[in-house]
C-alpha positions in Angstrom: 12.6 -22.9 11.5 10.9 -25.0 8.9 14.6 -25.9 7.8 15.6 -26.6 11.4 12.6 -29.2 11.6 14.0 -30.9 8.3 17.3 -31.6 10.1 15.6 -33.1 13.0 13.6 -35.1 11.5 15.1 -38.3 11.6 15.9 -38.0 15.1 12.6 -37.4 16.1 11.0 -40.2 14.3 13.6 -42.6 16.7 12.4 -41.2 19.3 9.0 -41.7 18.2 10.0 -45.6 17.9 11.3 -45.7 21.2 8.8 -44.3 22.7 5.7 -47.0 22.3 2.8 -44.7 23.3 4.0 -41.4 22.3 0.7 -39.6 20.8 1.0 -39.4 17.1 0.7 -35.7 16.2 -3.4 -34.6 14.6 -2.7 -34.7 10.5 -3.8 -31.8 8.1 -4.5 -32.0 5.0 -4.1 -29.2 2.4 -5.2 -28.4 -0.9 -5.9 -26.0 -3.2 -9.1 -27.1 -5.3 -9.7 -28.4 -8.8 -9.3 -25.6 -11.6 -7.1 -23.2 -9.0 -3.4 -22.4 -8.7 -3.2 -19.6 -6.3 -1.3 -21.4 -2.9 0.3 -18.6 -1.0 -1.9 -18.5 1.5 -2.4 -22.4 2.2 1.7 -22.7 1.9 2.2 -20.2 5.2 -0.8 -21.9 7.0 1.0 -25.3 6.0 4.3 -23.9 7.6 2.7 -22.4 10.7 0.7 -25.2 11.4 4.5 -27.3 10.8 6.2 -25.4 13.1 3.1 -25.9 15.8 3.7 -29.5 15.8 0.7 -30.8 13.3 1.6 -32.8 10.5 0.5 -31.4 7.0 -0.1 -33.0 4.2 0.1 -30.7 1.2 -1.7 -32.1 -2.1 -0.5 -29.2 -4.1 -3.0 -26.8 -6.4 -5.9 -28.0 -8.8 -6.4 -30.8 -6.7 -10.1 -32.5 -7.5 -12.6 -33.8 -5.0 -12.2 -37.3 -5.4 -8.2 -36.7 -4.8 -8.8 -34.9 -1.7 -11.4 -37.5 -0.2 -9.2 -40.7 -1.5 -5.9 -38.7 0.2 -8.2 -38.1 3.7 -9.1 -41.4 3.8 -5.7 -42.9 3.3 -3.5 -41.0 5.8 -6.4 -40.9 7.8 -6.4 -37.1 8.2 -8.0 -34.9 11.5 -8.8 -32.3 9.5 -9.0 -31.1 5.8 -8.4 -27.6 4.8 -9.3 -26.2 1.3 -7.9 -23.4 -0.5 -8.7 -20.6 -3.6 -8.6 -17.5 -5.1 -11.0 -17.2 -7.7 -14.7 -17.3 -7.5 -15.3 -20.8 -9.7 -13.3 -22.7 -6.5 -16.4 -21.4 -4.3 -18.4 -24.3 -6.1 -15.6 -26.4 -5.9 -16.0 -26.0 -2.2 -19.7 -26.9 -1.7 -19.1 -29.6 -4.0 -16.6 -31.2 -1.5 -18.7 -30.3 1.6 -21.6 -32.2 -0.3 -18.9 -35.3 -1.4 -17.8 -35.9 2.6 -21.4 -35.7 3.5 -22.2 -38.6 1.0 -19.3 -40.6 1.7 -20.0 -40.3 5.2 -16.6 -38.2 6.8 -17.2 -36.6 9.9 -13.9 -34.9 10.2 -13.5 -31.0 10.7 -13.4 -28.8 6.9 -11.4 -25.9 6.9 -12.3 -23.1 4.0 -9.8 -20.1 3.2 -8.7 -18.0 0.2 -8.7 -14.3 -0.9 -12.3 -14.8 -2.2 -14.1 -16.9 0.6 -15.5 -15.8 3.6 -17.5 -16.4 6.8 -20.7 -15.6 5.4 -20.1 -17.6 1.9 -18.8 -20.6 4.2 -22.0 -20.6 6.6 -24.6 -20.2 4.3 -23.1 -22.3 1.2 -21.0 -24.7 2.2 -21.7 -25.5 5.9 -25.4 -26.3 5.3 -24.6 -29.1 2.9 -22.3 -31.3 5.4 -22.7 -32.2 9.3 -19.4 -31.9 10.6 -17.3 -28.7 11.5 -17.2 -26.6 8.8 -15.2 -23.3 9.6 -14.0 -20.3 8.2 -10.0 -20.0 8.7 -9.3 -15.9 8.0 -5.5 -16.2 7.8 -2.6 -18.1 9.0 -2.5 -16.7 12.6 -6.0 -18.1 13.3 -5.1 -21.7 11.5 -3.5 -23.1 15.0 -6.4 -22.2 17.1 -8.5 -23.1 15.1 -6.8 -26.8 14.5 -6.2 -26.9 18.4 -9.8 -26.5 19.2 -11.0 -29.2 16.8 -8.9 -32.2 18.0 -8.9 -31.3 21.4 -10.3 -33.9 23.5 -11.7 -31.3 26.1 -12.4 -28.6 23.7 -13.7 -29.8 20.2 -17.3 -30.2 21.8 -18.0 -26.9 23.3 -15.8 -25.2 20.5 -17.9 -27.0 17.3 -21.5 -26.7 19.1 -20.3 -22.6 19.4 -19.7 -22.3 15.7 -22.4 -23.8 14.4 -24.6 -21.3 16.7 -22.6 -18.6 15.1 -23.2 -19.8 11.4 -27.0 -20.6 12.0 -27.4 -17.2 13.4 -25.7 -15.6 10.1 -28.0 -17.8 7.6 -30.7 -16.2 9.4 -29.8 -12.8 9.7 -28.3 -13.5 5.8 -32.2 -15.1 4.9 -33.9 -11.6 6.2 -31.6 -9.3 4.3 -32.0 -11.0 1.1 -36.0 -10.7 1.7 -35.5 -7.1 2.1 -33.7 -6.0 -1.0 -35.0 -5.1 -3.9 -33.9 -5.8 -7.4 -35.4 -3.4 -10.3 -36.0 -5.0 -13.3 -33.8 -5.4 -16.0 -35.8 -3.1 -18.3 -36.2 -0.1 -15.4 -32.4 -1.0 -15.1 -31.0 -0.3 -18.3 -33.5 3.1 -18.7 -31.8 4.0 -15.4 -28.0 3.8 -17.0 -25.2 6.4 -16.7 -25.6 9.1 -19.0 -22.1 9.4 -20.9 -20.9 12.2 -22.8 -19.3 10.8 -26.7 -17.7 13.9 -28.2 -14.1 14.6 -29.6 -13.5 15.9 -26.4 -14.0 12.9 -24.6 -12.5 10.4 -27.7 -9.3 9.9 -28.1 -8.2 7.9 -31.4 -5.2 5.6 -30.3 -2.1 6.1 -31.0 -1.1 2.3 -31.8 -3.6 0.3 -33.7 -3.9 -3.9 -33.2 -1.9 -6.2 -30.9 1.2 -5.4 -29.2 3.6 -8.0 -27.7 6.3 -6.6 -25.1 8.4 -9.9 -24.5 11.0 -10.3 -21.9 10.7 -6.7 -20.6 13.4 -5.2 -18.1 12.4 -6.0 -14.3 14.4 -3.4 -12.7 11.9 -1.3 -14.6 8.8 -2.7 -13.5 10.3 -3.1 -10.1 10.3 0.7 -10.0 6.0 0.1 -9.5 5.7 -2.2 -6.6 3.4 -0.9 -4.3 4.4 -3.0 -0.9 1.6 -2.6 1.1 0.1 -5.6 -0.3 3.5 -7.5 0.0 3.3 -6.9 3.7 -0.3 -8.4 4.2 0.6 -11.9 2.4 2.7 -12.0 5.0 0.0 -11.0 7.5 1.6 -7.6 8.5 -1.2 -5.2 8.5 0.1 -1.4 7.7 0.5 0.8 5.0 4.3 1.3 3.4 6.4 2.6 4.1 4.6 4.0 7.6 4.2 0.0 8.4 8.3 0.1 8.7 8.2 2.5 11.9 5.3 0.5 13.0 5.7 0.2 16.9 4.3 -3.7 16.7 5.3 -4.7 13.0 8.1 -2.3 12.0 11.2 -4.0 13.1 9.8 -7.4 11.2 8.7 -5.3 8.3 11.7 -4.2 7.7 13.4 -7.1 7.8 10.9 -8.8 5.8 11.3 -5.8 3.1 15.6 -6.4 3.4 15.0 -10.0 2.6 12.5 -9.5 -0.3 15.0 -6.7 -1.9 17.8 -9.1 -1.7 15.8 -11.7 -3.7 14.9 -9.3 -6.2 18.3 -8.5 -6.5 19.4 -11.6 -7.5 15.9 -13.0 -9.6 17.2 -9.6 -11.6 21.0 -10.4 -12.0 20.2 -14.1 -12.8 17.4 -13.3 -14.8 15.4 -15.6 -12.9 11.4 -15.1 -14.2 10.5 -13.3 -17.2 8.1 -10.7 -17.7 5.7 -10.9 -20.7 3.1 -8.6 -22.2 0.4 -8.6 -24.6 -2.2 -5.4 -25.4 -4.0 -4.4 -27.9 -6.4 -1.2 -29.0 -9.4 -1.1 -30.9 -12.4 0.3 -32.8 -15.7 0.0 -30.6 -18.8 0.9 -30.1 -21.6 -0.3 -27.4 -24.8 -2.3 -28.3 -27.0 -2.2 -24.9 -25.1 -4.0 -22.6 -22.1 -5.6 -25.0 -19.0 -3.8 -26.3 -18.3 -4.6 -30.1 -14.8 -4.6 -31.1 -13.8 -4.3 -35.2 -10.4 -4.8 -36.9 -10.7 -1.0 -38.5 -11.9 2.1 -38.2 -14.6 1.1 -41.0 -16.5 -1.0 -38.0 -17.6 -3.2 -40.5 -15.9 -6.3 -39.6 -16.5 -7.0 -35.9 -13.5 -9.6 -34.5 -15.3 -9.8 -30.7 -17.5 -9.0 -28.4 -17.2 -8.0 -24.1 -20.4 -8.9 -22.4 -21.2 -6.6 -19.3 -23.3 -6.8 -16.5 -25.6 -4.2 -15.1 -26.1 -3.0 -11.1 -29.8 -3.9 -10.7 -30.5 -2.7 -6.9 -32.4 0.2 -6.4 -30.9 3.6 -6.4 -31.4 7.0 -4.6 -32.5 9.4 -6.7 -29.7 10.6 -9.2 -28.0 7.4 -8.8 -27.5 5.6 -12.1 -27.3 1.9 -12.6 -24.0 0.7 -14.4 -22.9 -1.2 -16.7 -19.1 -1.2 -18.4 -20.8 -0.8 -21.4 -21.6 2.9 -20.4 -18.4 4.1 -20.8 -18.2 3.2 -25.0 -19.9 5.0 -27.0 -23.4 3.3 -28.4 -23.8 1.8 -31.7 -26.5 4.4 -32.7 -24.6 7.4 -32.3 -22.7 6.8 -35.1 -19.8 7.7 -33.0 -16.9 5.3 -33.2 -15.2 4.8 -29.9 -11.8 2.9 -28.6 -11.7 0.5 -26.0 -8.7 -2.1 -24.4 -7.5 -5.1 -23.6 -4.1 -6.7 -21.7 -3.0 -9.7 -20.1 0.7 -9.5 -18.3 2.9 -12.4 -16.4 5.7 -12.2 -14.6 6.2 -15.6 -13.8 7.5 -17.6 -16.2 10.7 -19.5 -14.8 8.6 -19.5 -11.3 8.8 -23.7 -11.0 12.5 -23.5 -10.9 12.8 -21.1 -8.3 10.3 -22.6 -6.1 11.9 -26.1 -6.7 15.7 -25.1 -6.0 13.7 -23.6 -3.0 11.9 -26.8 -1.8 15.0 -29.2 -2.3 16.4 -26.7 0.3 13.5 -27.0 3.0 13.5 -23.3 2.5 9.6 -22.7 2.7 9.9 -18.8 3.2 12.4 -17.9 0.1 9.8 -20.3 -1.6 6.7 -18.4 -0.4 8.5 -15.7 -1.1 9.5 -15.3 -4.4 5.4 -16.4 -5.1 4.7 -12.9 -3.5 7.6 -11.1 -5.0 6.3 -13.0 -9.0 2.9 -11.4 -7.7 3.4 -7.7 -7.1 6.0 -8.0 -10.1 2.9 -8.8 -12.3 0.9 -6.1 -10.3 3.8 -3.7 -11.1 4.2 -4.1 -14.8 0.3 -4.4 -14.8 0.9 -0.6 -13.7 3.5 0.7 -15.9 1.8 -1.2 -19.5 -1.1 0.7 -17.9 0.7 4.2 -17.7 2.8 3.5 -21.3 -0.9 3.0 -23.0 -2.3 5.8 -21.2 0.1 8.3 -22.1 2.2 6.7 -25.7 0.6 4.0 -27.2 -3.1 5.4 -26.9 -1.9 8.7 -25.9 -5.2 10.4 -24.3 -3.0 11.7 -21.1 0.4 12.5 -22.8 0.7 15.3 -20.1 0.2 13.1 -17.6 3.3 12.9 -15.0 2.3 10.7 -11.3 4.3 9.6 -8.4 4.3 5.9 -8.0 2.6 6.8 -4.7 -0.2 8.6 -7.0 -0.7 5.7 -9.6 -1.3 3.8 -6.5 -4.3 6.0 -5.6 -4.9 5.5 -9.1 -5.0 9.2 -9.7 -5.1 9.0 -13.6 -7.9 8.7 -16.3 -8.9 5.4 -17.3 -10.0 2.1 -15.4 -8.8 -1.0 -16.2 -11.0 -3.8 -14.6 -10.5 -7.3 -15.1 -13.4 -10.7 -15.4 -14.1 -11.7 -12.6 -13.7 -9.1 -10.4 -16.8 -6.9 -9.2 -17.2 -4.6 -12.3 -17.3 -8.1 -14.2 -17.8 -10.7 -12.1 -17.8 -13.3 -15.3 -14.6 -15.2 -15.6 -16.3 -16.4 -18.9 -14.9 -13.0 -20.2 -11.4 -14.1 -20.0 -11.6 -16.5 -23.2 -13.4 -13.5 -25.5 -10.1 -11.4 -24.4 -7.5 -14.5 -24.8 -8.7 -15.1 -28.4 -8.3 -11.5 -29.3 -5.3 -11.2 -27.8 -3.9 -14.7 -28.9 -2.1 -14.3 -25.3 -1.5 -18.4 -24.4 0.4 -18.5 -27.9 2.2 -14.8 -27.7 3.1 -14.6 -24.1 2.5 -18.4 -23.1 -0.4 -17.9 -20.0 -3.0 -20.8 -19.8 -6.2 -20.6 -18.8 -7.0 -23.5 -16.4 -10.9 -25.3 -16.6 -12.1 -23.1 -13.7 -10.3 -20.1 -15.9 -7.9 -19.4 -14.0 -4.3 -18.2 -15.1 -0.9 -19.9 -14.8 1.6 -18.5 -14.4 -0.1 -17.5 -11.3 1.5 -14.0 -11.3 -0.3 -12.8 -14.1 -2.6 -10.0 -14.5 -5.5 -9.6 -17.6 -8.1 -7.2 -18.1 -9.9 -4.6 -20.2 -8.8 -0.8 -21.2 -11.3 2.1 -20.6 -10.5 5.3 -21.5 -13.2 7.7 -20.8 -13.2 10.6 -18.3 -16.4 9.2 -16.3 -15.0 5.7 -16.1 -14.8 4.7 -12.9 -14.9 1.0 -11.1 -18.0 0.0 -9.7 -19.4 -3.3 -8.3 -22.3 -5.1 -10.3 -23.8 -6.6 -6.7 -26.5 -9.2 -7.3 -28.0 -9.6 -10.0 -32.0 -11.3 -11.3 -32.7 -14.6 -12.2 -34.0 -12.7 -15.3 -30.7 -11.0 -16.3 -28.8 -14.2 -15.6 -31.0 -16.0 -18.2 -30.5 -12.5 -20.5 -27.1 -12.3 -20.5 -26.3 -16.3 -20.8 -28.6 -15.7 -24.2 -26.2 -13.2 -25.4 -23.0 -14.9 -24.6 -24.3 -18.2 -26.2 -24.3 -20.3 -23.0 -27.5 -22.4 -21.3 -28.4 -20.4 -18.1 -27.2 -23.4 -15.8 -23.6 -22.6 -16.8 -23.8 -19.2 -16.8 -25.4 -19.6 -13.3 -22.3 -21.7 -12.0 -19.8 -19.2 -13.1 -22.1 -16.1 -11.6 -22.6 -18.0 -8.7 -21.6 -15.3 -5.8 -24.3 -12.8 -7.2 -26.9 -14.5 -7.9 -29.7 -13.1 -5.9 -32.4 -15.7 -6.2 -30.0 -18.8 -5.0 
């Protein structure tokens, strides 16, 4: 359709001329925000909201404030909508909301992305400017939503109903955070997991050090895709391959899945994007709530150090409060331990696709092959994951899955990645680039808000103990914030704006 609309074009500007008081259509304008480059999402809102009539205005990724407020102003824009993925870009947000309020904009502010959310946008970002602010949950709600906010008849009725809505969440949001309770750190750490450290539970790596696997056969990670979360970029809610006999999404689904294979077919025959790796095993041992990592078995030279974070609500009885530091043996065992750490991309030789892509007006093969470079990554994320497991570490060399299975993730072993909820601290991504050297060995960047481009590209940290298991960290004290930003070397006010989304006293 969207290539339909770029033939037409010209004719329907003429007709625009000739028609004096045709009714210019309500502008939209897009971006993803400073430090971000994940644009999936905001790309199929921008063609929905295309085909519906509205014109968009699409600033692109790591756009900052001042860009978006200057570009607003100077196509004199109906509505702004603002886009990301990782949890840096939630600041990024309020810091806008706060901008339009100071400069004065009254115009509507739309907020979406993987990691935002209704409650996040009522009680962060709302309260800090006077116009709409609204929560967008996907593309199927972005033409509504636009509809209702330059309607003439509408808008009033529609704008006074949200704001009820959000002012009702900040309250029922201010009484639950009044009800919980937070141990302290101290009760916190005496209430860790027990872990078991014996030769049983210990397995000495097979590979030692850093391991680069450079330009590594796609139709062999392709063999790992799990498709379900294919299906809901493209808003098709359903599990594969059941969603392709779905009575409402089946018949699209399938087509959907034809089109993606043919793609992949032919990014594999032209060798189209690249897929890099970089992992590496060491020596560890835990000291409280930090993993040290050494060059040798000798532990004597230490060459980093992983910073975790520990659960601090109350627990039922029984319950322990984690920490990822729990699952490495502690520094006064004397026990010496092994721990982890990867960072994969499949996108390298992404720009040229999505260019040839965009010369052609072809917005879905260009959203596409974004989705396909994504479950690539998450693919070969899976099958590095698998090799370590059972050849390069070698703790489950018996170990024989379905894909289906390491989907369910039905193996020994977690691998959990900063910024995510068993380490909500993106901070941990430079400790883990250094020691893998992985901008200069498999060329991902790190952008100021840390996050990684290629955008299809997966890092994170190898645990191999029996017990491990992924866990979210939740909120966390004003007191461990200050603790742990002591540890990592950073003044609590930065180490507050990267924990943002947990803290529990803000």
């Amino acid at each position: 359709m969207k290539k339909a609309v770029a033939i037409l074009i010209p004719y329907i500007e003429e007709a625009k001329l000739r028609l004096s008081n045709a009714k210019p259509a309500a502008k939209v304008l897009m971006a993803t925000v400073k430090g971000d480059v994940h644009d999936i999402g905001k790309n199929i809102v921008g063609v929905v909201l295309a085909c519906n009539n509205y014109e968009v205005i699409d600033l692109g990724v790591m756009v900052p404030a001042q860009k978006i407020l200057e570009a607003a102003k100077s196509h004199n824009v109906d509505v702004i909508g603002l886009s990301g993925l990782i949890t840096p870009s939630l600041d990024e947000m309020v810091h806008i909301a706060k901008e339009m309020e100071r400069e004065g904009f009254t115009i509507p502010l739309l907020i979406g992305g993987a990691t935002t959310s209704k409650i996040h946008t009522a009680v962060k970002i709302a309260q800090n400017y006077s116009g709409d602010v609204i929560h967008v949950l996907d593309a199927s709600r972005s033409v509504p939503v636009v509809s209702n906010l330059v309607s003439d008849s509408g808008k009033e009725e529609f704008s006074k109903s949200i704001k009820e809505e959000y002012q009702q969440m900040r309250e029922a949001h201010s009484r639950r955070q009044k009800a919980k309770t937070l141990l302290s750190l101290e009760d916190s750490r005496a209430n860790k997991k027990q872990v078991s450290f014996t030769q049983k539970e210990i397995t000495k790596p097979v590979l030692h050090g850093v391991t680069e696997l450079v330009n590594y056969d796609l139709s062999e990670i392709r063999k790992y895709i799990d498709w379900t979360p294919f299906f809901i970029t493209w808003q098709l809610t359903g599990k594969y391959p059941a969603i392709l006999e779905d009575t409402v999404f089946g018949e699209e689904a399938k087509k959907l899945l034809n089109d993606a294979n043919a793609l992949l077919d032919d990014i594999i025959k032209h060798k189209s994007l690249k897929a890099n790796a970089v992992f590496g095993l060491f020596p560890a041992r835990s000291n409280g709530d930090d993993i040290e990592v050494y060059s040798d078995q000798s532990c004597h030279s230490q060459i980093a150090t992983f910073h975790t974070l520990r659960q601090q609500s109350e627990k039922r009885e029984g319950q322990p409060n984690k920490a990822l530091a729990d699952f490495i043996a502690p520094i006064e065992s004397g026990t010496i331990d092994y721990i982890g750490a990867f960072a994969v991309t499949t996108g390298i030789g992404i720009e040229e696709l999505e260019q040839k892509f965009e010369a052609q007006h072809d917005d879905y093969n260009k959203i596409m092959v974004k989705a396909l470079a994504d479950r690539l990554a998450e693919a070969f994320t899976e099958l590095l994951h698998k090799c370590v497991r059972k050849d390069f570490w070698g703790y489950s060399v018996s170990e024989e899955l379905s894909n289906e299975e390491l989907i369910k993730e039905l193996y020994q072993g977690i691998r959990p990645a900063p910024g995510y909820p068993a380490q909500p601290d993106h901070t941990e991504k430079l400790t883990l680039f250094s020691l893998l050297d992985v901008q200069k060995r498999i060329g991902i960047d790190l952008t100021e808000s840390l996050a990684m481009y290629p955008t299809a590209s997966v890092c994170g940290i190898y645990f191999a103990h029996p017990e491990a298991a992924y866990f979210r960290v939740g909120e966390v004290s004003e007191e461990q914030v200050s603790d742990y930003a002591r540890r990592k070397g950073f003044t609590k006010e930065e180490m507050e704006y990267w924990l943002s989304p947990i803290l529990a006293y803000k």
